[in-house]
C-alpha positions, 0 to 999 in steps of 0.5 A: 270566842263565844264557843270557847266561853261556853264550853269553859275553855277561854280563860274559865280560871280567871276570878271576878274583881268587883267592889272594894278590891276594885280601889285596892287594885287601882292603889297597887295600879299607882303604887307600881307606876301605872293609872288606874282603870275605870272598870268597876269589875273585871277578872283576873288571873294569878299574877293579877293580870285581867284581861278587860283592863289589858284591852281597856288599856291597849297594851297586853303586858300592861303590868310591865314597866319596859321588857325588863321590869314585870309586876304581879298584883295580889289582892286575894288568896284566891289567886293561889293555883291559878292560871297565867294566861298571858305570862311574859316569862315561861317560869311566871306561874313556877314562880307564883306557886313559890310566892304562895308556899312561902307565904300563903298565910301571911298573904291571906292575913294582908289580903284581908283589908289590904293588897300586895304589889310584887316586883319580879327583880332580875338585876336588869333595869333595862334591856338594849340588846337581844343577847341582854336575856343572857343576863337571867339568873336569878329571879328576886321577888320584892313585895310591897303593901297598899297604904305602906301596911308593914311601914303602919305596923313599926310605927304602931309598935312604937307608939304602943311601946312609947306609950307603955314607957314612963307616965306617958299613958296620959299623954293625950296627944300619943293617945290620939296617934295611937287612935288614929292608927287604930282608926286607919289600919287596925290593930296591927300589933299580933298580924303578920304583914312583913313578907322575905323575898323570894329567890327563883333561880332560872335555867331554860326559860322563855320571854316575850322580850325582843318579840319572843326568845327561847333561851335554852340552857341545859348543855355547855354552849346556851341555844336561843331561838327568836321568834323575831326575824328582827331581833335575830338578824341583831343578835348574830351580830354579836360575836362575843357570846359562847351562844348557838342562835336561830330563828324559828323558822330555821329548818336546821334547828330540829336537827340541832334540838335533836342532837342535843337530846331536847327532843325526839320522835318515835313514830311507833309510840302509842303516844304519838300515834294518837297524836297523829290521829289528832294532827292528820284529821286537822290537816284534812280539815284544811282540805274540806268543802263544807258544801255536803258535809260539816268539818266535825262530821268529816273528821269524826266519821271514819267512812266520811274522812275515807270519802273526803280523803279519796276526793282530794288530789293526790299530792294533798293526799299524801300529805295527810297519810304520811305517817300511815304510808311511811309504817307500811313502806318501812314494814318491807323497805327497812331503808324507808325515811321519815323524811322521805313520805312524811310533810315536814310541818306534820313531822315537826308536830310528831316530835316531844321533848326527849325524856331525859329532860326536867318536867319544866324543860319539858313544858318550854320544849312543848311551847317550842315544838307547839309554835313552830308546827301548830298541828296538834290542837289538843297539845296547842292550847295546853301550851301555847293558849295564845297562839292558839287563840289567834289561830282559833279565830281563823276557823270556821265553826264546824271546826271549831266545834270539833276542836273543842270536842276534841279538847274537852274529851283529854281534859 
């Protein structure tokens, strides 16, 4: 991942914990259930995910207590804005940037001298089935401080307030407790450390739960696609839902996510067909004998991809100029279908969410198109960092190169 690191690309976003904020997170690590690490620094991402303590720990959601009770740690304003690399719902980072509009300046005033444990509440303690995710509605966001922060603050207003009443003034004794909470926490009395929760209410959305679930909402009758075979082959047995399941590897579920106006495909866009510029070149690459020539130059030199095209047999051939046979046949055969010239897996990846949709259904259709047919890199890594950093592994390093070329050059 080195290439990626270098060229700020392999989670650039994350901040550096080190130091004091190192104890705060372990004290959030116990306040939430968890042990503490024994990293002296790491870095973290907008929920306060880190990746170091992930692999330290050997569980990636390691700020989960089971599928259905996600955690957040906040022990800087700096996390505002930034990146969820590894988010077990597709709504983590919407959700975050609710938390931070309501209460920016009460987390900045907290984060001072202290940290903040949040409990992502949706009303589930835990999940037993699939169909459980059906259950989503609305998202409670709780909060709680490091050393009971807002708890210290009541108690101090109420010594202060004891102290002001009678002749209490010279008691010696309420002179000592006030000292010592002066001493442990600051003066408490004019800081805003009380935080309301916050309410998200969900719609279409994605889990990692039950190995991975688009839950899609937007019509009468809901649409869940599984990305485990297991999972789905569990939910079709329950037949007391008004729900439409597939797997994502069902061929039928495109002709269904276009019926239901989720997504489209205009091949004559001049959108798409960048696109396909990007998705026929890394399909070439699979095709590339590095022997003369490197992956990058092949995909960037038009004589050289001319060349290395022609070398292929033909049905490879096909494969990668569907869409460009598919445009001239249509131009004197008007009858001509997509289906007929174009490669599924490279038709899939020409698809996009159907503009009618809201900009976050559009987000949660593009992961969805992203994973079934992960043929666009550029479109990949945008939304689906995981998957494409599984799969980047699996390249060789002219391709690699080239990937990154190609990404840094539309960002």
């Amino acid at each position: 991942m080195q290439k990626l690191k270098e060229a700020d690309l392999y989670k650039g976003e994350l901040i550096p914990v080190n130091g004091k904020l190192v104890e705060r997170y372990n004290k959030c690590l116990v306040k939430l259930g968890f042990t503490e690490t024994k990293l002296d620094s790491f870095f973290i991402d907008g929920i306060g995910w880190s990746p170091e303590i992930a692999e330290e720990k050997n569980e990636i959601h390691y700020l989960n207590h089971g599928e259905a009770n996600p955690h957040c740690i906040i022990i800087t304003p700096l996390q505002k804005g930034l990146p969820v690399y590894n988010p077990f719902h597709s709504f983590d980072r919407e959700l975050m940037k609710q938390v931070f509009k309501k209460h920016q300046l009460r987390i900045e005033n907290i984060t001072r001298d202290s940290a903040i444990c949040v409990d992502f509440d949706q009303n589930i303690d835990v999940f037993y089935e699939p169909l459980d995710v059906l259950k989503y509605k609305n998202v409670t966001v709780k909060f709680r401080l490091v050393d009971d922060l807002d708890k210290a603050k009541k108690e101090q207003l109420e010594l202060v307030e004891l102290f002001n009443s009678d002749n209490n003034f010279i008691d010696e004794t309420i002179h000592q407790k006030l000292l010592d909470s002066a001493n442990t926490y600051g003066d408490l009395r004019e800081r805003e450390v009380d935080l309301e929760n916050v309410t998200y209410s969900t719609e279409s959305f994605y889990t990692e739960a039950f190995g991975g679930i688009y839950v899609l909402k937007s019509f009468l009758s809901p649409i869940l696609v599984f990305e485990d075979e297991e999972a789905y082959k569990e939910a079709i047995k329950d037949t007391s839902h008004d729900v439409l399941m597939y797997h994502i590897a069902h061929d039928e579920l495109i002709e269904k996510l276009t019926s239901h106006l989720m997504i489209e495909c205009d091949v004559n866009s001049d959108i798409t067909l960048q696109r396909y510029e990007r998705i026929k070149r890394f399909v070439l690459s699979e095709y590339v004998n590095e022997e003369t020539h490197s992956v990058k130059d092949v995909l960037n030199d038009s004589m050289l991809f001319k060349g290395y095209l022609n070398k292929i047999d033909v049905s490879a051939r096909k494969r990668v100029m569907g869409l460009d046979r598919y445009l001239e046949k249509k131009k004197s055969d008007p009858k001509t279908k997509v289906a007929d010239l174009v490669d599924r897996d490279i038709y899939v990846a020409l698809h996009s969410p159907h503009s009618s949709l809201k900009p976050n259904d559009q987000d949660l259709v593009w992961k969805l198109l992203v994973s079934i047919s992960p043929k666009d890199v550029l479109f990949l890594y945008w939304y689906d960092k995981e998957i494409f950093y599984d799969l980047y592994q699996t390249w060789n390093n002219s391709l690699k190169d080239w990937v990154i070329e190609t990404i840094k050059k539309n960002i």
